[in-house]
C-alpha positions in Angstrom: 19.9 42.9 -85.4 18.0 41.2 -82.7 16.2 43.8 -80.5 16.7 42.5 -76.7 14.1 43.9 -74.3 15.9 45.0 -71.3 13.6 46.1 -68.3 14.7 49.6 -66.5 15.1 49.6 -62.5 11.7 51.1 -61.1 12.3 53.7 -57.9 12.5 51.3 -54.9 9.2 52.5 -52.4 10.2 53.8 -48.6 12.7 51.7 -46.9 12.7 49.0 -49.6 16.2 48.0 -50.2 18.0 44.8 -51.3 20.4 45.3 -48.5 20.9 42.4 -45.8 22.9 43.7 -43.1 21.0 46.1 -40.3 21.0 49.6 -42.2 18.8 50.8 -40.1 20.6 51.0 -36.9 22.6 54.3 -37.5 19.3 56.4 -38.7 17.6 55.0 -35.8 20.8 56.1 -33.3 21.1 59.3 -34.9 17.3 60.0 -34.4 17.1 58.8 -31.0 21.1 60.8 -29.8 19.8 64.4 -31.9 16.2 63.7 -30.2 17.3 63.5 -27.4 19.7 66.2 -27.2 16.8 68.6 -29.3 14.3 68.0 -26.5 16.9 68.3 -23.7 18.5 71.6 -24.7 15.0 73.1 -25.4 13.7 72.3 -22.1 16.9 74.0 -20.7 16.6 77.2 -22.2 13.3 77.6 -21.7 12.6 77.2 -18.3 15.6 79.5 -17.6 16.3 78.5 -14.0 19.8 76.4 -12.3 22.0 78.2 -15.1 25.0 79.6 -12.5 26.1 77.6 -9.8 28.2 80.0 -6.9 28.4 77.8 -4.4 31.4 77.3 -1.9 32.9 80.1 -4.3 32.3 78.5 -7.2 31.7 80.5 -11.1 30.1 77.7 -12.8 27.5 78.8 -15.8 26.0 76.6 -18.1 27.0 76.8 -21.7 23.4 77.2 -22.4 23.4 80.5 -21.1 26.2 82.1 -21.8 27.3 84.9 -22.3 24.5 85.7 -19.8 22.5 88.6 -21.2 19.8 89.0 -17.8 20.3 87.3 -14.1 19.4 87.9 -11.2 21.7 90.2 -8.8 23.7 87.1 -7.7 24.7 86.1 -11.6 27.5 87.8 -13.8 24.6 89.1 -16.8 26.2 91.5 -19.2 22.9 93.8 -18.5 22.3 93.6 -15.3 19.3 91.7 -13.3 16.4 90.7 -15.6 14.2 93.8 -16.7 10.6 93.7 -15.5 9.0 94.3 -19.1 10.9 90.9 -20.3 7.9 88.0 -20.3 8.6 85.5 -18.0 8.5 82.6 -20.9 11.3 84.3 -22.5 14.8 82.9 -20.8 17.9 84.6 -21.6 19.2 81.6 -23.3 16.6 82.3 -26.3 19.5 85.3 -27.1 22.2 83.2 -27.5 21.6 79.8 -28.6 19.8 80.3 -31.8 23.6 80.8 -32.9 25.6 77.9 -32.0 22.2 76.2 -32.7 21.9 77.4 -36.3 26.1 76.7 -37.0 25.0 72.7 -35.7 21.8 72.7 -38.0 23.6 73.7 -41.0 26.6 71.8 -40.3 27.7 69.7 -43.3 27.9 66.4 -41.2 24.5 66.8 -39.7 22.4 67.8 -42.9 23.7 64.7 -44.2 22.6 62.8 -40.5 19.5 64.1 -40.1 17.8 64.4 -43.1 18.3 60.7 -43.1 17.3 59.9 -39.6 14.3 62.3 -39.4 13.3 62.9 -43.3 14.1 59.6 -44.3 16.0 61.4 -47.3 16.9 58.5 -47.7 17.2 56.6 -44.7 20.6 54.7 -46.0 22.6 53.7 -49.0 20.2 52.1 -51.5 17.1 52.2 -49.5 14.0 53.9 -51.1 12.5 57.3 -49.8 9.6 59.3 -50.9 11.0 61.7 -53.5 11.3 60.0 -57.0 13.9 62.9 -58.0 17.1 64.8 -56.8 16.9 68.5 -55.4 19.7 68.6 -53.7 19.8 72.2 -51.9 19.8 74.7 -54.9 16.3 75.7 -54.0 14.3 76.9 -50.7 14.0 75.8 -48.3 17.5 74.3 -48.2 19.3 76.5 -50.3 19.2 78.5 -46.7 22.0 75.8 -45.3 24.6 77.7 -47.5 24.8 80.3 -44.5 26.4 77.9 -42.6 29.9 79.8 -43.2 28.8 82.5 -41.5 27.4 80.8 -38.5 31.1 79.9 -38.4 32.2 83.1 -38.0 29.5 83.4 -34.7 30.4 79.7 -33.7 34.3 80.6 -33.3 33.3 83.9 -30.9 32.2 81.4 -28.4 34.4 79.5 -28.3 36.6 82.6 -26.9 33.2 83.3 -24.6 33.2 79.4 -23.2 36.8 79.3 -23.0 36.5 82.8 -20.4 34.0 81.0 -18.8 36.3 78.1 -18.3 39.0 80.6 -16.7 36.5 81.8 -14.6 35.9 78.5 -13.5 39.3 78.4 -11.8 38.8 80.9 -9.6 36.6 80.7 -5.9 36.5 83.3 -3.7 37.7 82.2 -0.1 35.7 83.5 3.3 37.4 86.8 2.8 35.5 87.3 -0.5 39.1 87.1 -2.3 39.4 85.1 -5.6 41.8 82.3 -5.2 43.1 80.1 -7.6 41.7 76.3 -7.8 40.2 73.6 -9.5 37.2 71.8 -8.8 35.0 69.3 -10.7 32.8 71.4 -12.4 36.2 73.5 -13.7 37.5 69.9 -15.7 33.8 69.9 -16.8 33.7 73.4 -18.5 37.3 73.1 -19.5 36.7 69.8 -21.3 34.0 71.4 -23.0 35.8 74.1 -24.7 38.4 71.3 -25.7 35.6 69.2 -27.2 33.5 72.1 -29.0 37.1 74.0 -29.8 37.7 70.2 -31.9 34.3 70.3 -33.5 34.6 74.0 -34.8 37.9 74.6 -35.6 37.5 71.4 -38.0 34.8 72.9 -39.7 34.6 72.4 -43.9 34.1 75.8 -44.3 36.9 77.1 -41.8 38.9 74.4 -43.7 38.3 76.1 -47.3 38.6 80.0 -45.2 42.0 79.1 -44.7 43.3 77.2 -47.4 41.1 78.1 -50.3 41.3 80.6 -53.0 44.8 80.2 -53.6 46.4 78.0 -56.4 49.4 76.5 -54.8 48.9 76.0 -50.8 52.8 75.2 -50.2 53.9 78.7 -51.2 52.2 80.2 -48.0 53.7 79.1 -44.8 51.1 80.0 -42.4 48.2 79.4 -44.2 49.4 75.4 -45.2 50.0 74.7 -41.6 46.6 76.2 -40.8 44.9 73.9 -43.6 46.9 71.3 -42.2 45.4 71.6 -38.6 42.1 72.0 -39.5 42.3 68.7 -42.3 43.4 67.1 -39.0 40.3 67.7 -37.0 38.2 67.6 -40.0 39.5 64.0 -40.5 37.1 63.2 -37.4 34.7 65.6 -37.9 31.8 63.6 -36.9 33.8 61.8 -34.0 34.5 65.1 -32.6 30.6 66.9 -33.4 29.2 64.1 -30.9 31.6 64.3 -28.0 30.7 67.8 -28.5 27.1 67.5 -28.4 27.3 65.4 -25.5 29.3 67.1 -23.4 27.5 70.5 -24.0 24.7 69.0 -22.7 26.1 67.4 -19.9 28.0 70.3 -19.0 24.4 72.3 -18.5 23.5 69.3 -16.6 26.0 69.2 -14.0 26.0 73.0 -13.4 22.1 72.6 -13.0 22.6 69.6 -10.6 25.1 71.6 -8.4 22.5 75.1 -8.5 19.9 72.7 -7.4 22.0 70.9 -4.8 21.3 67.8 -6.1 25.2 67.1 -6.5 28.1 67.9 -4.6 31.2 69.5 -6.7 34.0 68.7 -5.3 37.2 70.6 -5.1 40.4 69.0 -6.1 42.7 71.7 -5.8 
C-alpha cells in the first residue's frame, strides 16, 4: 500500500485564528463591562462614605453595604456606630461583599466570560492561546471554583436582606417622626434590584441541580418538578439576567450615593 504523508494541525499561537468575522468584539465588551464594574464596586467599598441616604424621610442603603455591620448614629448598623479600634481604611462593606462577590466569581457563566476576556483562555472559538494543553479545573488554583454551590447558599440570604431593604424603602417618616407608607424613586430603584439579582440567583446551575437532582424520575415529585421548572426558566437566560444584575447593583449604589451627596434629587411619587 501507498503510504500518504498527511501533515498534523500545529497549536495555532495567541489570537491566531482562521476566523473572519469580528470574534473579538465580545472578549473585548466583556473585559471593558466586568472592568468596569471591578474597579467601580472596589472604589465603593472602600472609601466607605454616601452608603445611606435619609433624606426627606427616606431609608435608602446601597446594596454595597448591606446589611450594614458599623454606621454612624444616623445609619441602621446591626452593631451600632463604628468602633474606634476599626482602621479607618477598613469600610464595612469589606464584611459583606466578599460573599455575593465570591458567588459572581465562581459563577458558571462568568468563569467561562472571563477567563476568556482577561486570561485569553482562549479568547474565542478557534482562536489560539497560550497553553498548548487542557487543565480544565481539576487542579489548584481552579479546582477552588467548585465552592460555588455554597456561595449559593450565602447568595440566596441576601436576597431576603436586599429584599428587607427594599420594604424599608417604602416607608418615610413624616414631620411627626411617624413612618408612612410611600414610594419614591430610589424605592423602584432598590425594588428593581432585588427583581434583577432575585432572576440571576434563583437561575443558578447549581440551585437548578439542588432542586431537581439526585432523583431518578423528576415527574414523580410534584413540588420539586415545578421547582426545576422555574429555575430551567431563569436559567434559560442566565447570562441575560447576570448582566442586568450587575448593572443595576451598581447603579443602585450609585443613585443612593448621588442622593447622600445631594448631587440628585429623589423624587417622591407616592
Amino acid at each position: 500500500m501507498t503510504q500518504t504523508n498527511v501533515s498534523l494541525p500545529q497549536p495555532r499561537r495567541l489570537g491566531q485564528t482562521s476566523r473572519r468575522d469580528v470574534w473579538w468584539l465580545q472578549p473585548l465588551v466583556v473585559f471593558l463591562g466586568l472592568g468596569a464594574f471591578v474597579i467601580y464596586s472596589t472604589w465603593a467599598a472602600v472609601i466607605g462614605v454616601n452608603y445611606f441616604y435619609g433624606g426627606d424621610g427616606a431609608h435608602y442603603l446601597s446594596p454595597f453595604y448591606s446589611p450594614l455591620v458599623f454606621g454612624t448614629a444616623h445609619e441602621p448598623a446591626l452593631f451600632g456606630p463604628r468602633p474606634e479600634w476599626l482602621p479607618i481604611w477598613i469600610s464595612p462593606a469589606l464584611f459583606i461583599l466578599w460573599a455575593p462577590g465570591g458567588f459572581r466569581f465562581t459563577c458558571y457563566y462568568y468563569r467561562g466570560a472571563y477567563y476568556k476576556a482577561f486570561w485569553n483562555d482562549p479568547s474565542n472559538c478557534a482562536v489560539g492561546e497560550l497553553r498548548s494543553c487542557y487543565r480544565g479545573e481539576a487542579s489548584l488554583p481552579l479546582i477552588l471554583q467548585n465552592i460555588h454551590r455554597y456561595f449559593l447558599y450565602l447568595a440566596l440570604i441576601f436576597i431576603g436582606i436586599l429584599a428587607w431593604d427594599a420594604w424599608k424603602a417604602m416607608w418615610f417618616l413624616d414631620e411627626s417622626g411617624h413612618e408612612v407608607w410611600g414610594i419614591g424613586l430610589g424605592t423602584l430603584v432598590l425594588t428593581a434590584n432585588v427583581v434583577f439579582l432575585g432572576g440571576y440567583t434563583l437561575g443558578c446551575h447549581s440551585l437548578r441541580h439542588l432542586v431537581g437532582g439526585r432523583l431518578d424520575i423528576l415527574s414523580r415529585h410534584k413540588t420539586r418538578k415545578k421547582a426545576y421548572e422555574c429555575v430551567s426558566c431563569l436559567n434559560k437566560k442566565h447570562m441575560l439576567w447576570a448582566w442586568m444584575s450587575l448593572f443595576w447593583v451598581g447603579f443602585t449604589d450609585f443613585y443612593v450615593r448621588m442622593c447622600a451627596m445631594g448631587n440628585w434629587t429623589d423624587w417622591r411619587i407616592i
